[in-house]
Backbone as CSV, one residue per row, in Angstrom:
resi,resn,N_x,N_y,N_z,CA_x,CA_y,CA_z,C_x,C_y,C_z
1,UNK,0.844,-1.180,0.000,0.000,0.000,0.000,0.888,1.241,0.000
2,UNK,0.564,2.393,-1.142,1.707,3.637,-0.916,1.017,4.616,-0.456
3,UNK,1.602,5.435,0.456,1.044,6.093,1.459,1.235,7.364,0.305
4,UNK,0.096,8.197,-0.106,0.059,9.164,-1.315,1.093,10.476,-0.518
5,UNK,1.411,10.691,0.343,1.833,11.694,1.283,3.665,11.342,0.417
6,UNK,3.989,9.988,0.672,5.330,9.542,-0.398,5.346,9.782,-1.383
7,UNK,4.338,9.662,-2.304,4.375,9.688,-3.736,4.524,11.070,-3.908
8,UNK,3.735,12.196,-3.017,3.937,13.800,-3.578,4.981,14.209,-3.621
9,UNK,5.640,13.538,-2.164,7.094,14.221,-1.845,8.209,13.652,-3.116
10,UNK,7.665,12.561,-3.216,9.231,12.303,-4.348,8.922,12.897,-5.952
11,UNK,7.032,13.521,-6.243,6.937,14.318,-7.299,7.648,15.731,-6.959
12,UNK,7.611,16.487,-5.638,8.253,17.618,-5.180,9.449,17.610,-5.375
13,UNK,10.375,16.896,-5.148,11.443,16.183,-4.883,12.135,16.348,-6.832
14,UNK,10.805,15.715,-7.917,11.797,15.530,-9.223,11.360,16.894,-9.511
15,UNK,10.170,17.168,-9.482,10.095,18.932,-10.117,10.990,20.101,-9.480
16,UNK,11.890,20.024,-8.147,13.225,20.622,-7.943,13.988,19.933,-8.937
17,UNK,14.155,19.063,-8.832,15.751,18.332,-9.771,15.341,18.869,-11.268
18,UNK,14.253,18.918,-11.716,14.125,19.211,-13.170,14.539,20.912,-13.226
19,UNK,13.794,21.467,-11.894,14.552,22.804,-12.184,16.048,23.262,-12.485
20,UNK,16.383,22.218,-11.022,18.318,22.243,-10.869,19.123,22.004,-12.528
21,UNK,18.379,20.881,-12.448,19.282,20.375,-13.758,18.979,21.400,-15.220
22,UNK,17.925,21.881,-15.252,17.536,23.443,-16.000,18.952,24.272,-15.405
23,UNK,19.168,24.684,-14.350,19.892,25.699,-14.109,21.383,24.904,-14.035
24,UNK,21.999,24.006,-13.599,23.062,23.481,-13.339,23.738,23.398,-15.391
25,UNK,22.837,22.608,-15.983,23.245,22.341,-17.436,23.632,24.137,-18.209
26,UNK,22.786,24.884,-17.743,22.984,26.150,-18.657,24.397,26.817,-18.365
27,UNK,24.271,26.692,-16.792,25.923,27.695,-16.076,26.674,26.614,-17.009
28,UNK,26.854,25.142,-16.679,27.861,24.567,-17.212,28.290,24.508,-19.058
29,UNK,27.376,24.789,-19.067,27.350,25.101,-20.731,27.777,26.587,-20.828
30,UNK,27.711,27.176,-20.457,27.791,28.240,-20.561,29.616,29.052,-20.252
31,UNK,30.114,28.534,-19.030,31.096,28.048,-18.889,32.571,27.462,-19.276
32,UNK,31.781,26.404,-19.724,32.952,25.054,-20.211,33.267,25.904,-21.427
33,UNK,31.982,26.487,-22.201,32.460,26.350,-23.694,32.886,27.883,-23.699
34,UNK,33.094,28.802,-22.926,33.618,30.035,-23.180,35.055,29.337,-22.704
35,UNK,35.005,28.680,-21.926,36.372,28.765,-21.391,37.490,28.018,-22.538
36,UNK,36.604,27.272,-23.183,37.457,26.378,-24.448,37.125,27.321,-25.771
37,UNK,36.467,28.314,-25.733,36.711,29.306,-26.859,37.856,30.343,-26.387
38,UNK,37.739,30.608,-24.905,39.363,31.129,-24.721,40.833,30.501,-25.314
39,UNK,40.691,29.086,-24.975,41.685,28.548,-25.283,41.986,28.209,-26.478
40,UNK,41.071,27.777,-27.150,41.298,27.800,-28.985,40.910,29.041,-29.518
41,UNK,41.389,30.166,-28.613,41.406,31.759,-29.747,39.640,31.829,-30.423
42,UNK,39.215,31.429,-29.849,37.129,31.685,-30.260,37.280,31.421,-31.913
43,UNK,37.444,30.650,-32.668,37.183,30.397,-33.806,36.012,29.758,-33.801
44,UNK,35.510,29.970,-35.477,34.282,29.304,-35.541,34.384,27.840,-35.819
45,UNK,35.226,27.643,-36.179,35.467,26.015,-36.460,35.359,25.211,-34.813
46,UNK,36.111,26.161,-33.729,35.740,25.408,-32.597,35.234,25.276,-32.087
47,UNK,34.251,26.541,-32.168,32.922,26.837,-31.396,31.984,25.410,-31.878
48,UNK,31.787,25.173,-33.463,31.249,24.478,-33.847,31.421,22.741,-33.385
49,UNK,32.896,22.657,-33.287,33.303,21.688,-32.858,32.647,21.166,-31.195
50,UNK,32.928,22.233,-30.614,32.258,22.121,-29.096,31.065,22.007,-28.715
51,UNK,30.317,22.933,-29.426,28.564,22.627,-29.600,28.802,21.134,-30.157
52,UNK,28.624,20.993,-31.362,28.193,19.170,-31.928,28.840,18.500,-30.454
53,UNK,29.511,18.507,-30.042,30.454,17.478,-28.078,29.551,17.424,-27.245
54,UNK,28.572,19.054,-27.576,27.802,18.905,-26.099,26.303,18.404,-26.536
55,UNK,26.251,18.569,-27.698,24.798,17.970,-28.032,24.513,16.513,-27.907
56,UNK,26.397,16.390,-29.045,26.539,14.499,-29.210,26.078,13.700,-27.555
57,UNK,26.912,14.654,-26.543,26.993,13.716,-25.311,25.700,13.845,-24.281
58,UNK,24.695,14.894,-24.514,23.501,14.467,-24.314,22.757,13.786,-25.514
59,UNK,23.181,13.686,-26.585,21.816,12.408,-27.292,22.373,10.908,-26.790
60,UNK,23.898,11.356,-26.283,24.341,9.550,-26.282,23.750,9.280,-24.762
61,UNK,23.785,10.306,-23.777,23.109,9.911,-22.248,21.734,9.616,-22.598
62,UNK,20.810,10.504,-23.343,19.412,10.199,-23.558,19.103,9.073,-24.062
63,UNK,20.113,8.431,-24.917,19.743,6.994,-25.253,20.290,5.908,-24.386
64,UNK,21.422,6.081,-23.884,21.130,5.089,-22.714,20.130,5.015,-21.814
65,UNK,19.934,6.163,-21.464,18.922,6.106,-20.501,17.196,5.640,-20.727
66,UNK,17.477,4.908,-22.258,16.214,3.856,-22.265,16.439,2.578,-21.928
67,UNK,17.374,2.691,-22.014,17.879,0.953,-21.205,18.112,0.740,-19.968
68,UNK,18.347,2.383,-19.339,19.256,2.345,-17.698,17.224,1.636,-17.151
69,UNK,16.474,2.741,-17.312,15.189,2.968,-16.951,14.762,1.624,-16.898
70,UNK,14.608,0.201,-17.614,14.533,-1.139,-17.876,14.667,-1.707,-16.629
71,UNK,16.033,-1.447,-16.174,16.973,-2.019,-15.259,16.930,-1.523,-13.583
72,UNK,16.706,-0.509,-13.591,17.178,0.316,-12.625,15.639,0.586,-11.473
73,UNK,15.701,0.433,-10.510,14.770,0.174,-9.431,14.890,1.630,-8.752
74,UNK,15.602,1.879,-7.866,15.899,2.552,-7.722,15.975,4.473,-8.187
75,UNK,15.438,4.836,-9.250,16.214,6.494,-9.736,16.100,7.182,-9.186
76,UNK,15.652,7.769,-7.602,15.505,8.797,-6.799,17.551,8.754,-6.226
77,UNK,17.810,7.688,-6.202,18.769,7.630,-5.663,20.254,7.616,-6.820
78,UNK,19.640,7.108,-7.981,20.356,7.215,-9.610,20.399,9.042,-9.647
79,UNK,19.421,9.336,-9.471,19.480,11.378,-10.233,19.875,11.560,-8.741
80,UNK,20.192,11.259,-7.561,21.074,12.178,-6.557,22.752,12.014,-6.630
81,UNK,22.815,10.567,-7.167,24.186,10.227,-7.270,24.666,10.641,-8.845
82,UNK,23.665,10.698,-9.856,24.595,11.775,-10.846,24.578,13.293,-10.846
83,UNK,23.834,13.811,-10.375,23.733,15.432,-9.503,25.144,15.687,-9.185
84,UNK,25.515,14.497,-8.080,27.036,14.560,-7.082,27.978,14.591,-8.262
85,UNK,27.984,13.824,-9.205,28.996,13.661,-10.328,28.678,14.601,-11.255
86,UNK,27.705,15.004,-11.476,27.975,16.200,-12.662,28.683,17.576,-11.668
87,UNK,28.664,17.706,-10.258,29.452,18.972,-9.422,30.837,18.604,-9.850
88,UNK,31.462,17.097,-9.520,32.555,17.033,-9.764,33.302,17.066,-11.020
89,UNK,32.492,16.784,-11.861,32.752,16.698,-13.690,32.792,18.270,-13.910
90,UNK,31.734,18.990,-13.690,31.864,20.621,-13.925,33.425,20.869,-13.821
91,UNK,33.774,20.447,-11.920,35.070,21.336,-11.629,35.918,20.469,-12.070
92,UNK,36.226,19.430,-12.890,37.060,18.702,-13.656,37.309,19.187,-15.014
93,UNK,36.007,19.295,-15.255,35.880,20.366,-16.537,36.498,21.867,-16.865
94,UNK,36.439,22.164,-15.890,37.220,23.372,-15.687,38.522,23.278,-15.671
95,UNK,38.847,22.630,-14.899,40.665,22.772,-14.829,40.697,22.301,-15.917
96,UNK,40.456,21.371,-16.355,40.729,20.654,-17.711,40.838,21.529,-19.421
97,UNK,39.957,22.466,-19.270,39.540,23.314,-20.338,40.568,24.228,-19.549
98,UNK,41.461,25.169,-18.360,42.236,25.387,-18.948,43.620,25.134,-18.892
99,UNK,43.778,23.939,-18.204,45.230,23.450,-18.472,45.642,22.554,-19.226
100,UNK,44.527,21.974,-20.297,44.705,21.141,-20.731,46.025,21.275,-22.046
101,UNK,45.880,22.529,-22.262,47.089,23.215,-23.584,48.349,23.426,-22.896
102,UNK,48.361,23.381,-21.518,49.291,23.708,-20.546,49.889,22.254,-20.491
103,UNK,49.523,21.158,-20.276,49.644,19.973,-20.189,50.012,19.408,-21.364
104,UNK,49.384,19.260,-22.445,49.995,18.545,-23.385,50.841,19.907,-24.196
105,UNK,51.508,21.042,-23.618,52.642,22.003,-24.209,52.222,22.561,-25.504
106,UNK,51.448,23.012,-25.403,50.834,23.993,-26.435,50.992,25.280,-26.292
107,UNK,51.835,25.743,-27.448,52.061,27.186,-27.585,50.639,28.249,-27.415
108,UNK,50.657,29.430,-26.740,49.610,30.316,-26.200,48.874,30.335,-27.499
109,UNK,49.677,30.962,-28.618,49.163,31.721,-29.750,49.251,30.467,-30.793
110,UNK,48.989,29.285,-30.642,49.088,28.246,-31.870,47.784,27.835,-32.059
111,UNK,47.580,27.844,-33.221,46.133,27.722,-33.835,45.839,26.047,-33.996
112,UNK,45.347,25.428,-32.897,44.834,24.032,-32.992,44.273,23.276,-34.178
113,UNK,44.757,22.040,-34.913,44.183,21.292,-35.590,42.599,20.806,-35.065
114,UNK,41.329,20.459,-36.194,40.636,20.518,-35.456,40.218,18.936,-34.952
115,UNK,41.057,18.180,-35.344,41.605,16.559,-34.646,41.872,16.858,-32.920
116,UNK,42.900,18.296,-32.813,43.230,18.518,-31.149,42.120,19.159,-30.585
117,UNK,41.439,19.900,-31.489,40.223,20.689,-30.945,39.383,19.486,-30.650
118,UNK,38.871,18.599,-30.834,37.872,17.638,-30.947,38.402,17.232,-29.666
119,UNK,39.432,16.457,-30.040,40.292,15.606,-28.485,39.880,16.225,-27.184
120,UNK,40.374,17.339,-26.717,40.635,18.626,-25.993,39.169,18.875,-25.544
121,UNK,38.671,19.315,-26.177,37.092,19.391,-26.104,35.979,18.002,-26.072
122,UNK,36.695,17.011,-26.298,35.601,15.493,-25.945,36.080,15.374,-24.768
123,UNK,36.924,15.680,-24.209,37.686,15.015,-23.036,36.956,15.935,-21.863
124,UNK,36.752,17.178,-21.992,36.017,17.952,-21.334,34.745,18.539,-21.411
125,UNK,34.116,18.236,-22.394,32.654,18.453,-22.597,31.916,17.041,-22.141
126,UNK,32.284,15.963,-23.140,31.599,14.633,-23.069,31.167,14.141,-21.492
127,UNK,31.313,13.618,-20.807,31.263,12.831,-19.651,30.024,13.949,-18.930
128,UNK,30.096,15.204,-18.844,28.975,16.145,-18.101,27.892,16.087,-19.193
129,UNK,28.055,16.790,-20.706,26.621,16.371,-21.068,26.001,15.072,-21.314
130,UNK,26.756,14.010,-21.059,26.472,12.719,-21.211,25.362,12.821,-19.984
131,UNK,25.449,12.989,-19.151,24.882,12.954,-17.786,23.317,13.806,-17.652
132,UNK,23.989,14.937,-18.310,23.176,15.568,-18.044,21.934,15.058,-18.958
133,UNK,21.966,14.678,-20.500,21.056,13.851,-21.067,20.696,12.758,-20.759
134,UNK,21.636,11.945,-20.082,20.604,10.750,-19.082,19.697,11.244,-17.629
135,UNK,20.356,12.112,-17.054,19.441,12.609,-16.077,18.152,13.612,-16.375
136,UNK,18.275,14.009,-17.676,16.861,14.564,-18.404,15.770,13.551,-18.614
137,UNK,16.132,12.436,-19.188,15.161,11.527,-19.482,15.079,10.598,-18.356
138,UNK,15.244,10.410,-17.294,15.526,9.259,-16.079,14.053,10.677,-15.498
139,UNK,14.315,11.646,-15.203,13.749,12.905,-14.227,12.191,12.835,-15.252
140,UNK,12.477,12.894,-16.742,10.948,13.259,-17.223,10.351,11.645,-17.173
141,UNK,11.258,10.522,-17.294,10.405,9.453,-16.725,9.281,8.973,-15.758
142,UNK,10.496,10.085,-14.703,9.794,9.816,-13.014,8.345,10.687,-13.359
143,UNK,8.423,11.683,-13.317,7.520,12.567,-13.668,6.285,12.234,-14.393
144,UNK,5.995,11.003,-15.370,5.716,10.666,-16.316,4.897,11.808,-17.430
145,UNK,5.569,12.913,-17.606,5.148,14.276,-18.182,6.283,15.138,-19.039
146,UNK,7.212,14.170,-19.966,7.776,15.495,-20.894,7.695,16.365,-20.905
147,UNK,6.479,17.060,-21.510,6.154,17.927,-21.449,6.391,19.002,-20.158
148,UNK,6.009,18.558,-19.179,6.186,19.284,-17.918,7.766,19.531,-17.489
149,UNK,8.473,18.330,-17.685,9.924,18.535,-17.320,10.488,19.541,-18.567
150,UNK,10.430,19.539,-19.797,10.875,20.504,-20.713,10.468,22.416,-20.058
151,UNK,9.400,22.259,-19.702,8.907,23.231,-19.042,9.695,23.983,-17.851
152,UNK,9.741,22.802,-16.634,10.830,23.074,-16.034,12.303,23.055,-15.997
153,UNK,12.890,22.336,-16.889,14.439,22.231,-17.381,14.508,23.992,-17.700
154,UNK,13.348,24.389,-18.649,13.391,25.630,-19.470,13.256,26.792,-18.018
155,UNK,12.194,26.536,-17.091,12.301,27.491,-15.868,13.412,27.622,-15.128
156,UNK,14.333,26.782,-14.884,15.719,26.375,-14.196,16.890,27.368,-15.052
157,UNK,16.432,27.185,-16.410,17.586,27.908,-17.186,17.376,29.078,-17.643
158,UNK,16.228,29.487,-17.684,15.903,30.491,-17.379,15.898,31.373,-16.241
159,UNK,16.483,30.806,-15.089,16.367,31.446,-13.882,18.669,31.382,-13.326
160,UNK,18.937,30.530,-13.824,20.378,30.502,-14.568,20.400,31.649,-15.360
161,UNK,20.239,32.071,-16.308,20.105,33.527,-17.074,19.820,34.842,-16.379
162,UNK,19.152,34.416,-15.249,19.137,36.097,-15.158,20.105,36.151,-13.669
163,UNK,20.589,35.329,-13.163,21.871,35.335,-12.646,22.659,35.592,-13.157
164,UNK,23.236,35.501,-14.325,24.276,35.847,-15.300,24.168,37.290,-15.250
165,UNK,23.105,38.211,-15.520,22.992,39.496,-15.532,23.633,40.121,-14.578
């Protein structure tokens, strides 16, 4: 028997996370990829390169996450434990985007192949939007309302935006 008083709290519970992850995905996007247009001199070839990384690695989380959903008993406790890992991936992401030219000895002013741009930028984009597209579709699962979580992903990042101001 489920006591309906449980069921609200863990709907309360995903309509925060749909907000968070609205606001957590935009800063980090927002972020990562200025900070890797610093480092490859803002060309358009890299910009381009970095967008297709962050899209690729949420369509590749969104499609796992029709198989995780199969399997997985548990997702109140799946979307708190990738929450924890997308904080640490962000600040991995960061150092990474900018020491990564520092590390493998890359001249300040050298104009990257876009083989190193790709590398450089999968290594630090991939693994967070991966996440973040499995924890989109795991959250509008719970919810059982697309619609509603697009809504709130969009209120979250929208409320990310005017922090930026």
């Amino acid at each position: 028997m489920n006591c309906p008083y449980i069921v609200v709290a863990a709907g309360a519970k995903m309509v925060f996370a749909a907000v968070i992850l609205g606001s957590s995905s935009l800063i980090s996007q927002f972020v990562l990829i200025r900070e890797l247009q610093v480092s490859f001199q803002g060309n358009e070839l890299s910009l381009g390169i970095t967008l297709f990384l962050w899209l690729s690695g949420g369509a590749g989380g969104s499609f796992l996450a029709k198989f995780l959903l199969k399997k997985r008993k548990n997702l109140t406790q799946l979307i708190s434990n990738i929450f924890i890992l997308n904080a640490f991936l962000f600040f991995a992401g960061l150092f990474l985007s900018r020491s990564l030219k520092l590390i493998l000895s890359i001249n300040p002013y050298e104009t990257l192949q876009p083989l190193a741009i790709f590398s450089i930028a999968g290594i630090t984009l991939l693994p967070l939007s991966f996440l973040f597209g499995l924890s989109f579709v795991v959250i509008a699962a719970m919810l059982s309302n697309p619609i509603k979580t697009y809504y709130l992903e969009a209120a979250g990042a929208f409320c990310a935006g005017l922090l930026s101001l």
